[in-house]
N, CA, C and O atoms as a GROMACS GRO file, in nm:
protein
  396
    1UNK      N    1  -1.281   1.503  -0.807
    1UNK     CA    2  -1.283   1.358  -0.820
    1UNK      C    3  -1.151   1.304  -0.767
    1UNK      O    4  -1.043   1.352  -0.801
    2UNK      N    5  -1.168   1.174  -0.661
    2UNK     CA    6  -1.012   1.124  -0.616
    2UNK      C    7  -0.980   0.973  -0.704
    2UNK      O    8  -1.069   0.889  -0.722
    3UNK      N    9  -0.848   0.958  -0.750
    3UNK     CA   10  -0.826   0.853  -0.728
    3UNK      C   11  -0.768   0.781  -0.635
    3UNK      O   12  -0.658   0.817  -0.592
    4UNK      N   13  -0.829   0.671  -0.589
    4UNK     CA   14  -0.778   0.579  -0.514
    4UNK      C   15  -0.724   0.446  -0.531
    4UNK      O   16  -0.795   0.370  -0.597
    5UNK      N   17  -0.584   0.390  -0.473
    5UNK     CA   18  -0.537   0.287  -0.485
    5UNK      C   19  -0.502   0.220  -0.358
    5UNK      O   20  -0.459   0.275  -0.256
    6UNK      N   21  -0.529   0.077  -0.380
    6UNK     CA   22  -0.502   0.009  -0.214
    6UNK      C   23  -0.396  -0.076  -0.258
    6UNK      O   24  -0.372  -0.135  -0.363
    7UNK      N   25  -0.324  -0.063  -0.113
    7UNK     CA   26  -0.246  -0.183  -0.138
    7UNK      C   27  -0.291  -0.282  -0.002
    7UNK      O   28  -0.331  -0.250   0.110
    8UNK      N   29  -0.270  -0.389  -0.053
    8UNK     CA   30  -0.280  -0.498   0.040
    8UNK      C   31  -0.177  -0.634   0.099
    8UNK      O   32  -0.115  -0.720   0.035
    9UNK      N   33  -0.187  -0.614   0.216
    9UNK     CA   34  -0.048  -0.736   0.267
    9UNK      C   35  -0.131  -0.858   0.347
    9UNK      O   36  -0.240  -0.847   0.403
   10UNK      N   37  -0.059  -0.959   0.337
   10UNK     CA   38  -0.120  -1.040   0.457
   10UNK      C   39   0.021  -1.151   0.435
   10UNK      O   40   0.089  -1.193   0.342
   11UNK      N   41   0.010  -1.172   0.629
   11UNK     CA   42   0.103  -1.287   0.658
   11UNK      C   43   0.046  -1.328   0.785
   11UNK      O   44  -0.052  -1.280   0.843
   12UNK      N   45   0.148  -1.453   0.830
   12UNK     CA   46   0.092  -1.506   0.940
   12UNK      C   47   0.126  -1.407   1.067
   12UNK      O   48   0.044  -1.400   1.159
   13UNK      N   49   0.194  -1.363   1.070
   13UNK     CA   50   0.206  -1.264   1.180
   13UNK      C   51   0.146  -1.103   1.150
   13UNK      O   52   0.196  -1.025   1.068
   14UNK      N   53   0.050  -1.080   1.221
   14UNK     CA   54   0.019  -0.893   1.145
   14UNK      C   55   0.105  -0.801   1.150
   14UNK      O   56   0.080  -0.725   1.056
   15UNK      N   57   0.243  -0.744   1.238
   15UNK     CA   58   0.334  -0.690   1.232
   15UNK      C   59   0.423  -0.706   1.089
   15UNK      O   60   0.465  -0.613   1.021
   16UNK      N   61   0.436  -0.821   1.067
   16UNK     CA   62   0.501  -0.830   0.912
   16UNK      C   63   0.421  -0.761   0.783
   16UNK      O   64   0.465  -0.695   0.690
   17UNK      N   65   0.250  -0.813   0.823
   17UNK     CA   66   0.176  -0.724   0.710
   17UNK      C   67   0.188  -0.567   0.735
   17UNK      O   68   0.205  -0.498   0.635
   18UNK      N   69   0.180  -0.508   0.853
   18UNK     CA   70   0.186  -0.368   0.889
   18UNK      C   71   0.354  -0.350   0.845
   18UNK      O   72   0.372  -0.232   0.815
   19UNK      N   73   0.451  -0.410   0.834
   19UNK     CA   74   0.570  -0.378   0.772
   19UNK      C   75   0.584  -0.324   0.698
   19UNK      O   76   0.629  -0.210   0.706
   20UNK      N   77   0.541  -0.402   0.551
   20UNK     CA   78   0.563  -0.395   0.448
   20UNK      C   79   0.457  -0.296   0.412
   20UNK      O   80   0.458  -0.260   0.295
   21UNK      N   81   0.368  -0.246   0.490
   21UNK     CA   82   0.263  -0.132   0.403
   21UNK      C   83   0.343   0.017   0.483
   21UNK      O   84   0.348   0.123   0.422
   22UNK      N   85   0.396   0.002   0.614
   22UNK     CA   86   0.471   0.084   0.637
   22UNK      C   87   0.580   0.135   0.553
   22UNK      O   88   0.614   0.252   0.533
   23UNK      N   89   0.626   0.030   0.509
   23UNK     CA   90   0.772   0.026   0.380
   23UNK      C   91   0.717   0.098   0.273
   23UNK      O   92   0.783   0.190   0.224
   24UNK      N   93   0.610   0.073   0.230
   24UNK     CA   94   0.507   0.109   0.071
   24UNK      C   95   0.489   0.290   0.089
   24UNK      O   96   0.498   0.375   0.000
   25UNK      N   97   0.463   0.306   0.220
   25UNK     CA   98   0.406   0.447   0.278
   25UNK      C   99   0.530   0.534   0.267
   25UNK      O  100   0.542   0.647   0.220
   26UNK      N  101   0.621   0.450   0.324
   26UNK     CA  102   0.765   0.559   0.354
   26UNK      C  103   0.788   0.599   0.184
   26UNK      O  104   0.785   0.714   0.139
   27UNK      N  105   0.815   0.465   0.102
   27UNK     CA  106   0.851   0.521  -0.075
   27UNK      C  107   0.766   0.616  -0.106
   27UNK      O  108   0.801   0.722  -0.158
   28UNK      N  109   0.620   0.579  -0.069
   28UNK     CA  110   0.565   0.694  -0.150
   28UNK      C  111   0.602   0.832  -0.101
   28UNK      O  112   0.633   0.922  -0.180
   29UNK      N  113   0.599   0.852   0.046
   29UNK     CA  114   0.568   0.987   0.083
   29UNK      C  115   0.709   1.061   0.044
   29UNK      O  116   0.717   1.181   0.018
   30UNK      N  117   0.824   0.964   0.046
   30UNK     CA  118   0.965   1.011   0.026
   30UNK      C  119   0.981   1.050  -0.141
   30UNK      O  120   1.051   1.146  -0.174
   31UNK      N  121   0.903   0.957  -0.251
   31UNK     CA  122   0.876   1.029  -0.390
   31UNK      C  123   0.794   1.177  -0.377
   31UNK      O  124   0.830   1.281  -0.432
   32UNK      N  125   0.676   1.161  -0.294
   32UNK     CA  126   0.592   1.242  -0.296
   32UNK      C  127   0.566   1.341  -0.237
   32UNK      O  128   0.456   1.397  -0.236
   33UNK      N  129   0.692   1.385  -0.164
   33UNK     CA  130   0.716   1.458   0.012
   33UNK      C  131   0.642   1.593   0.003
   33UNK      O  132   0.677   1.677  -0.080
   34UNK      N  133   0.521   1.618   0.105
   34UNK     CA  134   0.465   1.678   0.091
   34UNK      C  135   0.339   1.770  -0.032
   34UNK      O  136   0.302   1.887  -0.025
   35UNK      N  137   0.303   1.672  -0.124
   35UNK     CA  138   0.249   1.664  -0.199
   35UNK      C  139   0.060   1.736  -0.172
   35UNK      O  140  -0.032   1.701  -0.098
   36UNK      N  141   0.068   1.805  -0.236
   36UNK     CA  142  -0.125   1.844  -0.156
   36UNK      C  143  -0.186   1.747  -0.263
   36UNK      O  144  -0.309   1.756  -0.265
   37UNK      N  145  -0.143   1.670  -0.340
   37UNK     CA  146  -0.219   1.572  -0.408
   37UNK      C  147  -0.256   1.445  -0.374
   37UNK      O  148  -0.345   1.378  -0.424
   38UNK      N  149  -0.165   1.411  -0.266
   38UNK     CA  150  -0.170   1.284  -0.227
   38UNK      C  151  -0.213   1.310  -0.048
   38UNK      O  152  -0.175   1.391   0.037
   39UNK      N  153  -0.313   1.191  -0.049
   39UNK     CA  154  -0.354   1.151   0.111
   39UNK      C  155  -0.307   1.013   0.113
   39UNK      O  156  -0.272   0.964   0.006
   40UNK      N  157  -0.297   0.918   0.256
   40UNK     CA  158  -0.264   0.845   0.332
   40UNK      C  159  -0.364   0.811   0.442
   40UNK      O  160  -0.399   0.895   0.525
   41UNK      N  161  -0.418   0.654   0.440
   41UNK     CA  162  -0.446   0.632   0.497
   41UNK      C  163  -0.448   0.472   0.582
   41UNK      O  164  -0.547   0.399   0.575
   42UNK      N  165  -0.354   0.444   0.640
   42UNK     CA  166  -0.335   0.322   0.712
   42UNK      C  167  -0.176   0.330   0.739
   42UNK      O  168  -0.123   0.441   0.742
   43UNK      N  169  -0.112   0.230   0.756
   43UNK     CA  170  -0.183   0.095   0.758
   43UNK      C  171  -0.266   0.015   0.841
   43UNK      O  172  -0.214   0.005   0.952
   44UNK      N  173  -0.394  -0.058   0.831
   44UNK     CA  174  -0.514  -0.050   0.922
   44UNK      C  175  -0.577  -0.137   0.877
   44UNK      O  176  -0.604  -0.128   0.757
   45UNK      N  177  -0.620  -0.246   0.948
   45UNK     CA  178  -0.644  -0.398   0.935
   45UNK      C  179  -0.746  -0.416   0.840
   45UNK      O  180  -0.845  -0.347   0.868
   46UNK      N  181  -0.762  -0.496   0.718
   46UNK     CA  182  -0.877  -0.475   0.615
   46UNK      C  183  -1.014  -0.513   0.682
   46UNK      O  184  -1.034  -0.494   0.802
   47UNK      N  185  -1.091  -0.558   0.612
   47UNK     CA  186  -1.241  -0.552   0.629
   47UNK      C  187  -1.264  -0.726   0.707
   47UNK      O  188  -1.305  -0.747   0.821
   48UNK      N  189  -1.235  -0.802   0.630
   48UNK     CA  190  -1.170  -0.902   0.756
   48UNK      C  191  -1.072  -0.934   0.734
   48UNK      O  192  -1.029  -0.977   0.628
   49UNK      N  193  -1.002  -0.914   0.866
   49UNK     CA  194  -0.884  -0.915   0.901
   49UNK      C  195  -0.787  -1.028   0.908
   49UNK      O  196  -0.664  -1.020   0.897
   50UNK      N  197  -0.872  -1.153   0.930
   50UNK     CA  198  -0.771  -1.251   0.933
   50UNK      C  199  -0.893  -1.369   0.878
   50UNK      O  200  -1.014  -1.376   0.899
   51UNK      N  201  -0.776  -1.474   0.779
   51UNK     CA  202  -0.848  -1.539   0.658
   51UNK      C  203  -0.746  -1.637   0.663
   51UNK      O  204  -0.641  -1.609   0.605
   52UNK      N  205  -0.760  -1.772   0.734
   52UNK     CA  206  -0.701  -1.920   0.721
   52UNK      C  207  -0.568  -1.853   0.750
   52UNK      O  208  -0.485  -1.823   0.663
   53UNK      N  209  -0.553  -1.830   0.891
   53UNK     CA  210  -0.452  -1.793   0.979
   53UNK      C  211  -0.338  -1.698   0.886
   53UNK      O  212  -0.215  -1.713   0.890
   54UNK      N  213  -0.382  -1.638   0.837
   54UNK     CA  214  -0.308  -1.488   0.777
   54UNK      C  215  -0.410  -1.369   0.797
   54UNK      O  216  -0.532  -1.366   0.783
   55UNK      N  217  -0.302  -1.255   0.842
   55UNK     CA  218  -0.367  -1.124   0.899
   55UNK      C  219  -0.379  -1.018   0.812
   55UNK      O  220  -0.270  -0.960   0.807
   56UNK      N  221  -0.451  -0.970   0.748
   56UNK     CA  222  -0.454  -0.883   0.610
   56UNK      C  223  -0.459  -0.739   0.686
   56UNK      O  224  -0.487  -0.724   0.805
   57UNK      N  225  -0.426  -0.636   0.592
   57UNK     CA  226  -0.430  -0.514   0.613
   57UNK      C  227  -0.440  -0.451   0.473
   57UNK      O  228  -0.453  -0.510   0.366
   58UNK      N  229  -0.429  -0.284   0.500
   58UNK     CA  230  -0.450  -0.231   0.353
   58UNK      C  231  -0.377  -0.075   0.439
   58UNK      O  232  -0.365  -0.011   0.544
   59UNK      N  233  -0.344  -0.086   0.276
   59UNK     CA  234  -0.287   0.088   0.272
   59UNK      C  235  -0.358   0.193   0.153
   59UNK      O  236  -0.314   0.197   0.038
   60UNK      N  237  -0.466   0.271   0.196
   60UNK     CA  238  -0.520   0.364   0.084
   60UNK      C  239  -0.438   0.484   0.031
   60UNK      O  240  -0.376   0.574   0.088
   61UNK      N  241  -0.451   0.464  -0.051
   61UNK     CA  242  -0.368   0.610  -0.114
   61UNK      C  243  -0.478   0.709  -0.212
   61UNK      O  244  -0.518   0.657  -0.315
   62UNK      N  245  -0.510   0.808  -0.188
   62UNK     CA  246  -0.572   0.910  -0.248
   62UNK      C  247  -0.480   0.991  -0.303
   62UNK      O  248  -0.372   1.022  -0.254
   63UNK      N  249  -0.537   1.034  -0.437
   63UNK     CA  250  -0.464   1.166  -0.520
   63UNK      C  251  -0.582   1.221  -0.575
   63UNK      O  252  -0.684   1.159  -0.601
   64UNK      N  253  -0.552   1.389  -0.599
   64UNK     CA  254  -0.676   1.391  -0.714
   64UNK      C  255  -0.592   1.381  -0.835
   64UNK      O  256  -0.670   1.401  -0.928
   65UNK      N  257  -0.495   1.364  -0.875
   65UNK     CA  258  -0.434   1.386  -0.999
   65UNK      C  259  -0.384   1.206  -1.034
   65UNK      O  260  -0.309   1.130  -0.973
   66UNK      N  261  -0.453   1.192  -1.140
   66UNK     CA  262  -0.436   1.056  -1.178
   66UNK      C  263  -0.315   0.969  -1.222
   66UNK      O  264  -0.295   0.847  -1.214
   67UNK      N  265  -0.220   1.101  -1.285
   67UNK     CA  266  -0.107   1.094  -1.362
   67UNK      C  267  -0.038   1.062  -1.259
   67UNK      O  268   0.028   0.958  -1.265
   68UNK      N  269  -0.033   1.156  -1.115
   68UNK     CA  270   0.084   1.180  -1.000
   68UNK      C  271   0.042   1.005  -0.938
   68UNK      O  272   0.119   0.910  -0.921
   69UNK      N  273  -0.103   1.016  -0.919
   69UNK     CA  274  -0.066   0.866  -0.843
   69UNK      C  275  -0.022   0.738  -0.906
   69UNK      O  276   0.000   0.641  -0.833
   70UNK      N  277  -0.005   0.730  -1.054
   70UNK     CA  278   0.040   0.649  -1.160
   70UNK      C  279   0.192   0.629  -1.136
   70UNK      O  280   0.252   0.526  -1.104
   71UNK      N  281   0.224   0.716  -1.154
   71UNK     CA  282   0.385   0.804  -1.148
   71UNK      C  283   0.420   0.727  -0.999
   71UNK      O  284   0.508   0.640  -1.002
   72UNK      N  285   0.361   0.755  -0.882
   72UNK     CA  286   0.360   0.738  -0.769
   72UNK      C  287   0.388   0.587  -0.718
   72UNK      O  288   0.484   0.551  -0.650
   73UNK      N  289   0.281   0.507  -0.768
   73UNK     CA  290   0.258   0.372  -0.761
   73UNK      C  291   0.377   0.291  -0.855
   73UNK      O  292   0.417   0.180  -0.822
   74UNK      N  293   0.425   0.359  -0.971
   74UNK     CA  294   0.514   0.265  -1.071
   74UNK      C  295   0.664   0.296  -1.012
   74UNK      O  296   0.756   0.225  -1.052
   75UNK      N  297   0.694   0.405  -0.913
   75UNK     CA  298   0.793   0.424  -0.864
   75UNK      C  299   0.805   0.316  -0.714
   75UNK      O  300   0.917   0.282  -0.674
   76UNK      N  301   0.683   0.272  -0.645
   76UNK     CA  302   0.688   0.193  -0.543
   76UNK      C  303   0.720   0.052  -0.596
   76UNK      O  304   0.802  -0.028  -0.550
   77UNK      N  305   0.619   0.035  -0.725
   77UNK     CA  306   0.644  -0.120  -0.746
   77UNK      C  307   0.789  -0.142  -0.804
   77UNK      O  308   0.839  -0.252  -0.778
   78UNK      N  309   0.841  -0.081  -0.856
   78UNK     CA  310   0.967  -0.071  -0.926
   78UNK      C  311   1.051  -0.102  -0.810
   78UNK      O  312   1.154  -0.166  -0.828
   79UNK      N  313   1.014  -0.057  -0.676
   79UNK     CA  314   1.165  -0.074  -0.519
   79UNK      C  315   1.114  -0.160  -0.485
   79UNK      O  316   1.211  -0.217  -0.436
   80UNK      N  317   0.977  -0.270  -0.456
   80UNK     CA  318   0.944  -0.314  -0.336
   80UNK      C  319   0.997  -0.459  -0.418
   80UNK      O  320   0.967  -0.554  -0.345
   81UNK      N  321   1.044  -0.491  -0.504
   81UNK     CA  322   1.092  -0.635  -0.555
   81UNK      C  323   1.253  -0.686  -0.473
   81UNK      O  324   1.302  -0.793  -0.437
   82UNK      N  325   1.286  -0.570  -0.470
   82UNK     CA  326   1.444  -0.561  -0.378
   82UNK      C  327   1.423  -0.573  -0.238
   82UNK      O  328   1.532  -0.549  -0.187
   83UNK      N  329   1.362  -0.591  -0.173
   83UNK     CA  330   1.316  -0.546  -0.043
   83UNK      C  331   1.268  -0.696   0.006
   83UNK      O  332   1.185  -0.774  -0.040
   84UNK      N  333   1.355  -0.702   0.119
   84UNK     CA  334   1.317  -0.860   0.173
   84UNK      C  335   1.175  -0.904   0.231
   84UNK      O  336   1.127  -1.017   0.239
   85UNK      N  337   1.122  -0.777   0.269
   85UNK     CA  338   0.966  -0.804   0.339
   85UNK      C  339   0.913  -0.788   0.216
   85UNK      O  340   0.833  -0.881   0.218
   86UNK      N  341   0.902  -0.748   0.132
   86UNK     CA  342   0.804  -0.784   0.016
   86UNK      C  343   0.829  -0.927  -0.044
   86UNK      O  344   0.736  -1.001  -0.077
   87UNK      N  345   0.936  -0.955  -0.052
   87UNK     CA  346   0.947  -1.120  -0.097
   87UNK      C  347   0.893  -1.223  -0.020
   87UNK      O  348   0.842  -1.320  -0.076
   88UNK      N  349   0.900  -1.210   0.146
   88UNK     CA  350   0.800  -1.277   0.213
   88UNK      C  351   0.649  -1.273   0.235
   88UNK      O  352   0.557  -1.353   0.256
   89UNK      N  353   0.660  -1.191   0.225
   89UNK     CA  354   0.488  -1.085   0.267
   89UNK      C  355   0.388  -1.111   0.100
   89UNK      O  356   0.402  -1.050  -0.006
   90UNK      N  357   0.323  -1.185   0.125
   90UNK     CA  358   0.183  -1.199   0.016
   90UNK      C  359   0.111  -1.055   0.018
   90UNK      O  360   0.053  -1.009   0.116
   91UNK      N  361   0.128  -0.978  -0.135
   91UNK     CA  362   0.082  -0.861  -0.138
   91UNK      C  363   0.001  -0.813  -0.269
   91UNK      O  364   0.033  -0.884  -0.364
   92UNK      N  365  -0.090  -0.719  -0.303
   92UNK     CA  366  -0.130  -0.705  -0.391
   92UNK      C  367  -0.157  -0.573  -0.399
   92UNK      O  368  -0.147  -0.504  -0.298
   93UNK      N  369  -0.194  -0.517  -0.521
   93UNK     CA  370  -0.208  -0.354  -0.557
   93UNK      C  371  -0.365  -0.320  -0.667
   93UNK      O  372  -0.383  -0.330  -0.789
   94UNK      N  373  -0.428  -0.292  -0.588
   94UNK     CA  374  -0.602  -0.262  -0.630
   94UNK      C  375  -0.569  -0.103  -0.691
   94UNK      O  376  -0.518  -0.021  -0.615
   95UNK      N  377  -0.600  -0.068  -0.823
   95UNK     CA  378  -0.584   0.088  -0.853
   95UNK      C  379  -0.743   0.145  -0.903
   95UNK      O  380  -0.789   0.092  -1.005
   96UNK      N  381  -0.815   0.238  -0.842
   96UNK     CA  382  -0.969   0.243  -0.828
   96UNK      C  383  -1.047   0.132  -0.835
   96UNK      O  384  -1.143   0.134  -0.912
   97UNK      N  385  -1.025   0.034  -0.767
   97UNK     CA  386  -1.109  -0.102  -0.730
   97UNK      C  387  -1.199  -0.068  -0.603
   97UNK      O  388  -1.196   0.038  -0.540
   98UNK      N  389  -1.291  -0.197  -0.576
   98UNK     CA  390  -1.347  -0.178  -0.443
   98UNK      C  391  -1.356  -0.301  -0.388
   98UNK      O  392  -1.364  -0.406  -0.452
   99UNK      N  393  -1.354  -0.290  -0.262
   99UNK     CA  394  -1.350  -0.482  -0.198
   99UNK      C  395  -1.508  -0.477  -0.133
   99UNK      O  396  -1.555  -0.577  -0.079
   0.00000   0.00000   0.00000
């Protein structure tokens, strides 16, 4: 069984949303470096992509271990408040949701 968590960005420019999920990817994989628990997948334009001239994207994160991606996710949200592209960048965090 996996859990999965998305994160999601959107701004008016899509390079800024692909930023900040790039930024999200680097914390995790650098908590999680080389982990066989955790997969990666994006960052890669959501389902629709652009919504009253902002460009959305998403970053999936798979684990099978529920605890590690908990652990995982409370260590990202804890850095991304310091971080100037997250203060601009409209973002949100789905943990086993579905869109």
């Amino acid at each position: 069984f996996t859990q999965l968590a998305i994160f999601s960005s959107e701004y008016k420019r899509p390079e800024n949303a692909v930023e900040l999920l790039e930024l999200v990817k680097s914390l995790a994989q650098t908590r999680q470096a080389a982990s066989p628990h955790m997969s990666y997948l994006g960052p890669m334009p959501a389902f629709i992509e652009r919504v009253k001239d902002r460009y959305r994207y998403q970053l999936q994160i798979c684990s099978g271990n529920r605890k590690v991606l908990n652990d995982l996710l409370q260590h990202v949200i804890q850095e991304l408040p310091g971080k100037a592209i997250a203060r601009r960048t409209r973002w949100s965090l789905e943990v086993d949701g579905h869109e």
